[in-house]
C-alpha positions as CSV (number, residue, x, y, z in Angstrom):
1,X,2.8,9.4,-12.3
2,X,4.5,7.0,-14.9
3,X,7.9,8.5,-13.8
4,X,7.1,7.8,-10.1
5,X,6.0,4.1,-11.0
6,X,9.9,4.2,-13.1
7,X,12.0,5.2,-9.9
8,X,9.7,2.9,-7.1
9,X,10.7,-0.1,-9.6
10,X,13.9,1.1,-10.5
11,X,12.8,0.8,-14.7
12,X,11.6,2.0,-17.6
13,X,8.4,-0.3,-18.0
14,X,5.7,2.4,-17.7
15,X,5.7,4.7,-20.8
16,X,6.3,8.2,-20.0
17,X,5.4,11.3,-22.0
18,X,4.7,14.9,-22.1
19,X,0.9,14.7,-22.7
20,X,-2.6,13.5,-20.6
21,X,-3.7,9.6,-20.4
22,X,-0.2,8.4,-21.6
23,X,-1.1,5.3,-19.3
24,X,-3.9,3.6,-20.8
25,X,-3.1,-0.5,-19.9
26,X,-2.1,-1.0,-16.3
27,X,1.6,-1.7,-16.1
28,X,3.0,-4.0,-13.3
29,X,6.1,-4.6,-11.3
30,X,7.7,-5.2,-8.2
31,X,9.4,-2.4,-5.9
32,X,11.6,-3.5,-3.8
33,X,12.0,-3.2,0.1
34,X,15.2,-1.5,2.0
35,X,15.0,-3.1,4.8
36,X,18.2,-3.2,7.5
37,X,17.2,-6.1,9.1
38,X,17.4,-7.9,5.6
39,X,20.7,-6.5,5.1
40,X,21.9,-7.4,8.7
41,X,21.3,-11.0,8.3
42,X,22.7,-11.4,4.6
43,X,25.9,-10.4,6.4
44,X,25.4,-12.7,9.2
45,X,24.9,-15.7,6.7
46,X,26.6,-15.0,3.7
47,X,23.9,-16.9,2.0
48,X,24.0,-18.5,-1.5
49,X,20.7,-17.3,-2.4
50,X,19.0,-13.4,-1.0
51,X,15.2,-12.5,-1.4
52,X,14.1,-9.5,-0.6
53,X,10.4,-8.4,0.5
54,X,8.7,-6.5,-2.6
55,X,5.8,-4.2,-3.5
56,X,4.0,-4.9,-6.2
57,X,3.0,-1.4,-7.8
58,X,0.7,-0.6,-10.7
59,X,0.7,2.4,-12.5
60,X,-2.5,2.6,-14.3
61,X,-4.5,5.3,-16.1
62,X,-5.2,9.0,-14.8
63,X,-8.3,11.0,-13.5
64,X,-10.0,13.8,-14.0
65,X,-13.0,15.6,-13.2
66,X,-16.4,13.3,-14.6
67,X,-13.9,10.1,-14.5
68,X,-17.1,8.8,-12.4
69,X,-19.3,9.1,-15.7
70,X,-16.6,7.9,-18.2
71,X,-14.6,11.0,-18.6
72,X,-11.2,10.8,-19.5
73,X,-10.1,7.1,-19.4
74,X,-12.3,7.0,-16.1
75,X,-13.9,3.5,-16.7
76,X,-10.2,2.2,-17.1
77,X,-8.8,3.8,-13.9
78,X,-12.0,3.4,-11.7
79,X,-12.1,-0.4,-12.6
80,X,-8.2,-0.8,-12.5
81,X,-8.0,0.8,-9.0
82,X,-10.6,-1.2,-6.9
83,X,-8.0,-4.3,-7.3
84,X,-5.5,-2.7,-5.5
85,X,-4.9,-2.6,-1.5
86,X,-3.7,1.0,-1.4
87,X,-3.2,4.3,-3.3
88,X,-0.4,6.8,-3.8
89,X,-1.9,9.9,-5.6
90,X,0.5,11.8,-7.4
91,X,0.3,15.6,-6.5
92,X,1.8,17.8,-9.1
93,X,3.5,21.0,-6.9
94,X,5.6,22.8,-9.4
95,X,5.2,25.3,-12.0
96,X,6.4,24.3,-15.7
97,X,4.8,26.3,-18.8
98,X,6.4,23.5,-21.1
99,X,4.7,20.5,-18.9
100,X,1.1,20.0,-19.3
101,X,-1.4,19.9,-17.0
102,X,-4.9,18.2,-17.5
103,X,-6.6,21.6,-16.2
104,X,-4.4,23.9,-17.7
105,X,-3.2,25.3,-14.1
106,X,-1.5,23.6,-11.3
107,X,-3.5,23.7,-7.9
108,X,-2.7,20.1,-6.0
109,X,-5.8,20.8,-3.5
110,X,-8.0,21.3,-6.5
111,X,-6.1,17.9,-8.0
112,X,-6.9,16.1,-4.3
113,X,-10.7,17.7,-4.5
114,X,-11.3,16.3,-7.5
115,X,-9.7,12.6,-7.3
116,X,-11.9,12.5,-3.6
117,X,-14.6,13.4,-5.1
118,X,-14.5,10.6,-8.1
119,X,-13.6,8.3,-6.0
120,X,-17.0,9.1,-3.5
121,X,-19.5,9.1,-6.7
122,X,-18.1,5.9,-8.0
123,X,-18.8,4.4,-4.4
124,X,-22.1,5.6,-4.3
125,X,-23.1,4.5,-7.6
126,X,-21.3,1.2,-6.9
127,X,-23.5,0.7,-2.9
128,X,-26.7,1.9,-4.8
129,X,-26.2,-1.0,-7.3
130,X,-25.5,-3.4,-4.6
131,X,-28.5,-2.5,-2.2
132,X,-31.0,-3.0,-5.3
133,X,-29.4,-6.6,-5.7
134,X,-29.9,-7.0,-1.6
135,X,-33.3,-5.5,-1.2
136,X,-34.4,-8.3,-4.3
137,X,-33.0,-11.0,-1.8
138,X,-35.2,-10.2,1.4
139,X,-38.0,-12.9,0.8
140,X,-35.4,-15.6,0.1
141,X,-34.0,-14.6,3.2
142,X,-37.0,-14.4,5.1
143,X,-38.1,-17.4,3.8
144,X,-34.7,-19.3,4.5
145,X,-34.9,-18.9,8.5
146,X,-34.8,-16.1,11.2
147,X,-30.9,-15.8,11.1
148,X,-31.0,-15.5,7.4
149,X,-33.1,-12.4,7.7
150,X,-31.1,-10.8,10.7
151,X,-28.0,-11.0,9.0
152,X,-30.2,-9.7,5.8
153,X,-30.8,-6.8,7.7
154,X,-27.6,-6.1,9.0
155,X,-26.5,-5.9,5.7
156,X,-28.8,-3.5,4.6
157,X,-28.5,-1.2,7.4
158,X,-24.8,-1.5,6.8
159,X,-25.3,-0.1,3.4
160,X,-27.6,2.5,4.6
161,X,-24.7,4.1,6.9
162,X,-22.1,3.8,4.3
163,X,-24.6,5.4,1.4
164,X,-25.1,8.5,4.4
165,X,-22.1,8.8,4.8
166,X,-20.8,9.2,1.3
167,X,-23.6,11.5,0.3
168,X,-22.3,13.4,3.5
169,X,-19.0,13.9,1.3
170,X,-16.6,12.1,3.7
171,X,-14.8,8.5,3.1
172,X,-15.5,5.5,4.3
173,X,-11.4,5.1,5.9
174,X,-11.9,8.4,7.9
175,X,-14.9,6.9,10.1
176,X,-13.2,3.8,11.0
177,X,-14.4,4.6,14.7
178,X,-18.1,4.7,14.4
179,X,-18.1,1.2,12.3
180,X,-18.8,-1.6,14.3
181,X,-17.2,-5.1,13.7
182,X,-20.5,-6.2,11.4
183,X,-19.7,-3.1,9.1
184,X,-16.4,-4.2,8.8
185,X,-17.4,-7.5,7.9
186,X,-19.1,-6.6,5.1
187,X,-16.8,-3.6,4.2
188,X,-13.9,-6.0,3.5
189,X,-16.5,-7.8,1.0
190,X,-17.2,-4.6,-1.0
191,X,-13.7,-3.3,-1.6
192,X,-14.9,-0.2,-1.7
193,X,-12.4,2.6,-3.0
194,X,-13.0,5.7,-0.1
195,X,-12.1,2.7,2.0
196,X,-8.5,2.1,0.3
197,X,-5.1,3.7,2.8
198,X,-3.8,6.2,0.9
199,X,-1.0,8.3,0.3
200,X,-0.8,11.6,-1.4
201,X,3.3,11.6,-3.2
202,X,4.0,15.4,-3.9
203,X,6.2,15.8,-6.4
204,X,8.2,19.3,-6.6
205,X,10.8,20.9,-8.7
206,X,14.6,19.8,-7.6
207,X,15.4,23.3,-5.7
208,X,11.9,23.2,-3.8
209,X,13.1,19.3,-2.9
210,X,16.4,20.2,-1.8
211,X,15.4,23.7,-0.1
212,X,12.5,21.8,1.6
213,X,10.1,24.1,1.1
214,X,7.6,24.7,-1.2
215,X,4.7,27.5,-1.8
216,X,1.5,24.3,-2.0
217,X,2.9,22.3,0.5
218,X,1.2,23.8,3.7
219,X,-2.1,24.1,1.7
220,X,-1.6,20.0,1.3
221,X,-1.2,19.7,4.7
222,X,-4.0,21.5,5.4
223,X,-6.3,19.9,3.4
224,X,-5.0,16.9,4.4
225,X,-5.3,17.0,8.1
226,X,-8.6,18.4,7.7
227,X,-10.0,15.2,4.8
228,X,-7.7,12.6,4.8
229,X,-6.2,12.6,8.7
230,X,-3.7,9.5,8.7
231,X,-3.1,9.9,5.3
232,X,0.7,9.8,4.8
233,X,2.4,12.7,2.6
234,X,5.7,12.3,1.2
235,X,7.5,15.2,-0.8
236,X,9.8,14.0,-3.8
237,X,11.1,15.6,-7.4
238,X,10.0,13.0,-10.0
239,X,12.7,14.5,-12.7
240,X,15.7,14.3,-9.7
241,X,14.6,10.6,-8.8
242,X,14.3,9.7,-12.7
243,X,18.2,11.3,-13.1
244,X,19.2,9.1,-10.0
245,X,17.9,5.9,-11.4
246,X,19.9,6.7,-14.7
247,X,23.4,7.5,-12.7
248,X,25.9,4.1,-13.8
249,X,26.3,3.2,-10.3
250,X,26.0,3.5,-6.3
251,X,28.7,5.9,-6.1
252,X,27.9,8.4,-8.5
253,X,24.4,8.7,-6.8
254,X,25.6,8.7,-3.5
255,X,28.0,11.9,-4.7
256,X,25.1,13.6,-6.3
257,X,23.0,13.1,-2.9
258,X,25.9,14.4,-1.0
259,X,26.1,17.3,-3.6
260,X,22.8,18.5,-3.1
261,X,22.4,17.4,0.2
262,X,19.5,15.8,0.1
263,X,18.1,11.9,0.1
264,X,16.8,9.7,-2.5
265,X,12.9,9.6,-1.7
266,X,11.6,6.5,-2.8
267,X,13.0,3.8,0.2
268,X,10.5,5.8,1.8
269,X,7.8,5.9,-0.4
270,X,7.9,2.4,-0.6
271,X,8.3,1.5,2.8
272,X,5.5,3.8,3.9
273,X,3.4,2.1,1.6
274,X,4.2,-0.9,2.8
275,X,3.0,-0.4,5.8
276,X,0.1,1.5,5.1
277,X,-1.3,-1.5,3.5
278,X,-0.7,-4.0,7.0
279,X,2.1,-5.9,5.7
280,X,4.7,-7.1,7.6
281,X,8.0,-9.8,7.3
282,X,9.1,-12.3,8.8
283,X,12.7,-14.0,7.8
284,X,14.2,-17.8,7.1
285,X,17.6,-17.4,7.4
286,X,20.4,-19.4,6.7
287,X,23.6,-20.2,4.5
288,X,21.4,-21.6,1.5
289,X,19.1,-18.7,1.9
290,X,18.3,-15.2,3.4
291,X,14.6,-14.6,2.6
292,X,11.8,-11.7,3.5
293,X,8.2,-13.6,3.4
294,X,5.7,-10.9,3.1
295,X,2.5,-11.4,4.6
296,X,-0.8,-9.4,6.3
297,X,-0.6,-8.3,10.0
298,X,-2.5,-10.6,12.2
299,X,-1.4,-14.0,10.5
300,X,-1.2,-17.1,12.8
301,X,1.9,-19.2,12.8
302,X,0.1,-21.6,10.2
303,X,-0.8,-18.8,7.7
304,X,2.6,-17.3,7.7
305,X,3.7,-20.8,6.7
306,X,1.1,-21.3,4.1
307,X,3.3,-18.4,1.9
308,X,6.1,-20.8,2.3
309,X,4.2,-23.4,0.9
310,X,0.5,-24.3,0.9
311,X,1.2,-27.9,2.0
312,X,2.8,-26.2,5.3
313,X,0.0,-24.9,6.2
314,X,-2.1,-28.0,6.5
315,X,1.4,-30.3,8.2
316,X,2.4,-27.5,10.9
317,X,3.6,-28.6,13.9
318,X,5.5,-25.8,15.1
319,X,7.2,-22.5,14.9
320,X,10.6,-21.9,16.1
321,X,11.1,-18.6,16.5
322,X,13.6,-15.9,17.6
323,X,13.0,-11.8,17.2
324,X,15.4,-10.0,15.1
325,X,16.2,-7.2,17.4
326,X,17.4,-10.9,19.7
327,X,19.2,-12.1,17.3
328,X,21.6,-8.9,16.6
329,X,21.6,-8.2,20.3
330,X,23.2,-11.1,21.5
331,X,24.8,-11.8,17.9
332,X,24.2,-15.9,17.2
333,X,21.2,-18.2,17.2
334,X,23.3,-20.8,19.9
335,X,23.6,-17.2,22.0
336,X,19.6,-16.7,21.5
337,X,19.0,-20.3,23.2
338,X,21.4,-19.7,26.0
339,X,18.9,-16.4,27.0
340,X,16.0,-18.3,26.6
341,X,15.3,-16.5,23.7
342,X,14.5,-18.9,21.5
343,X,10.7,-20.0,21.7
344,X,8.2,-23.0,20.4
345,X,5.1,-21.5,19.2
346,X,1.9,-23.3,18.2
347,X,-0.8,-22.8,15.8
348,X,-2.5,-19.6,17.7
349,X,1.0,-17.8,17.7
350,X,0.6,-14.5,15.8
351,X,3.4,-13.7,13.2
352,X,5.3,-10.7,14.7
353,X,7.0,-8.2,12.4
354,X,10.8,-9.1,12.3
355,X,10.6,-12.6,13.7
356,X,13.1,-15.2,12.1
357,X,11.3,-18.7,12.1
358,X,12.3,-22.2,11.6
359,X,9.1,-24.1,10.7
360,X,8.4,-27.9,11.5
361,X,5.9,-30.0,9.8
362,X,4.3,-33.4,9.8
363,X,4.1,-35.8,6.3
């Protein structure tokens, strides 16, 4: 796990070691985003200054079976966890007598059983907590006025579905068409950790990786498509990506890839997890600066400005804005404009992924 977190930030912050619960304190950092469109654009501009879009990854503590009740350094990883917007389990799929294993044996559907399973008790425990604070507020609410004690209700019968639903042994993200827009509502409020995207990272010995196959792979798959549908799966070798990150430069990795004829995994993992998590970029581009501004699907014109600068949000006038896939098609900004490419959007304009914008604000 701690080697995975190494290669995504391209480091050796995380402590790594041969034994369970070598993460204790969560470690932070950023992993960076390969992104061609980035790239493109730094060539177009030559800019002074480039800023790529990042992910900011955590590696925190393990889990094993009774994490729920404390076991293991459960209480550290189930609090550490519910911060985050997304997961990437680590799935051990390789045999290795001299590597430890927290149950002794390696079985990664047993692994996935057991984390889904935590993760659905600590839920539970966590919505039966919160509907004995609720059910103490229903005379305040009652007494408050009519809509006070509809939407009182609304809750609670929110928290009734999510409870049966949990004791039904499935996960709140894998019923995401039988919530209604209320449930959602109050889902986002609850942070809940069966309601977290997630991605299950496989990691298998170097031959397996290079061979592309793998004896727990399809059993994975299985399981997955059956559980966790949506769920993304990547394949990697932890020890391979750790050796990459080591190499003294681009060339000497890029011969090793060739040699083995295979690809460094983790553009992809991070790139999948960016977008498993609703993120998207747009771009300011220019010969000061090339820039990737990270920010959630769905942002208005305003918002999107607002990670810019919080004053920009509040003095927006306008967005000038021209698509990427323009831009590199007809090859210059002045060529954009002549297509009447080149657009004015207003405060209800949603933030399209790949749009390069030139904001204007008031004093």
């Amino acid at each position: 796990k701690s080697t995975l977190y190494n290669s995504l930030s391209k480091s050796h912050h995380s402590k790594t070691a041969n034994v369970p619960f070598c993460t204790i304190d969560p470690t932070e950092t950023r992993a960076l985003l390969e992104d061609e469109r980035f790239d493109w654009l730094c060539q177009l501009h030559k800019p002074k200054s480039e800023v790529k879009a990042h992910l900011t990854v955590v590696d925190i503590a393990g889990l094993i079976s009774g994490a729920s009740k404390g076991e293991g350094l459960g209480n550290a990883f189930l609090s550490h966890i519910q911060a985050v917007d997304g997961i990437i389990h680590v799935m051990r799929a390789f045999e290795d007598d001299d590597i430890i294993h927290a149950e002794d044996t390696v079985d990664p559907v047993r692994d996935i059983i057991t984390i889904c399973n935590e993760l659905r008790i600590k839920d539970r425990s966590f919505m039966e907590s919160k509907k004995e604070m609720h059910n103490r507020g229903k005379t305040a609410a009652r007494a408050k006025s009519p809509a006070h004690l509809k939407r009182w209700e609304e809750e609670m019968e929110t928290m009734e579905k999510i409870c049966a639903l949990l004791d039904d042994g499935k996960d709140v993200k894998n019923n995401m068409a039988n919530w209604t827009t209320k449930d959602i509502e109050f889902l986002n409020d609850y942070m809940l950790l069966t309601a977290k995207p997630t991605m299950f990272a496989i990691n298998m010995n170097h031959k397996d990786y290079c061979r592309k196959k793998n004896k727990f792979l399809k059993p994975i798959f299985d399981w997955v498509s059956a559980y966790a549908p949506g769920s993304a799966m990547i394949p990697y070798c932890g020890a391979f990506e750790e050796e990459l990150q080591d190499m003294a430069s681009d060339a000497e990795r890029e011969a090793r890839l060739k040699e083995d004829g295979t690809v460094c995994a983790m553009p992809k993992i991070i790139n999948t997890a960016f977008h498993m998590v609703h993120l998207i970029n747009f771009f300011t581009a220019g010969p000061d600066e090339v820039r990737a501004w990270t920010i959630r699907k769905g942002y208005k014109a305003p918002q999107a400005a607002g990670c810019i600068h919080t004053d920009f949000e509040k003095k927006f006038i306008m967005a000038e804005t021209m698509s990427y896939a323009d831009l590199k098609e007809l090859g210059t900004e002045a060529a954009v404009k002549a297509a009447g490419k080149y657009r004015q959007e207003g405060k209800l304009y949603e933030v399209l992924d790949g749009d390069i914008i030139f904001y204007k604000f008031g004093k």
